[in-house]
N, C-alpha and C positions, 0 to 999 in steps of 0.2 A: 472373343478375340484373344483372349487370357490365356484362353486353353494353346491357341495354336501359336503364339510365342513361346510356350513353354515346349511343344513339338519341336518346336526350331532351337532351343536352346538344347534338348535331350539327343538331338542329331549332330550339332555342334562339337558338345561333348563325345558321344559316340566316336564321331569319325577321329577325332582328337586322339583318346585313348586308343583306338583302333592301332592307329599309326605308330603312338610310343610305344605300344604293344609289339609290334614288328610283326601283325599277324602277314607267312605269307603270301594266304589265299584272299581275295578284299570282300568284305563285305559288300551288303547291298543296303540300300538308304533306310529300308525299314528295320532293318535289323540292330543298323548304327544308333537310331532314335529310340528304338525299344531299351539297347545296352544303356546310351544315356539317360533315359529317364530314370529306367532303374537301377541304375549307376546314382545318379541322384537325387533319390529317395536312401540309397545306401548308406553313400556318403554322408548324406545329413544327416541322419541318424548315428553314423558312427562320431560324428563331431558332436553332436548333441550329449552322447555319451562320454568320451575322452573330456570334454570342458565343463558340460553340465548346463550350458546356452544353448538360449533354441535358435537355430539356424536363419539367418534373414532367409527369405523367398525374395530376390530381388534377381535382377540380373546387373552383375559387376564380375569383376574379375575375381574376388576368391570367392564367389557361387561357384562359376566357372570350375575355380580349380581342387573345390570339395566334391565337384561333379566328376571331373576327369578323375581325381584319384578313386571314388567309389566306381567308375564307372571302370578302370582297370582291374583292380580288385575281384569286380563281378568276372570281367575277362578273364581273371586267373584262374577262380574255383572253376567258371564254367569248361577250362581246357583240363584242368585235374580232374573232375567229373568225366571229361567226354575220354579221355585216356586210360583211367582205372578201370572203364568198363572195357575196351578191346585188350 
């Protein structure tokens, strides 16, 4: 059941950054949940590194919003990646 709260948290996040992204073509649900997850794996790691504390695994609001900001992040390289190569 652990696992698929965290599903729902990683789509959460997704569709979030999506939006403050202003991407203007919309994602689709899996895609949204894949960028959060890995948004928040990101993110926590980059917090882990800038403070040197290991990140709670909880769900609250600043998981949440270590999530969104890695999970924009990921949004960014991934549009400079997909751009540099056309």
């Amino acid at each position: 059941m652990d696992a698929v709260l965290w599903i729902i948290f990683g789509a959460i996040a997704g569709y979030i950054a999506g939006r403050i992204y202003g991407d203007p073509r919309p994602e689709g649900c899996l895609t949204n949940t894949v960028v959060g997850i890995a948004g928040s794996l990101l993110g926590g790691s980059m917090y882990y590194l800038i403070t040197g504390r290991g990140w709670k695994r909880e769900f609250s609001l600043p998981s949440l919003i270590v999530a969104i900001l890695g999970s924009l992040l990921l949004i960014y390289v991934l549009r400079r990646l997909s751009r540099s190569r056309s």
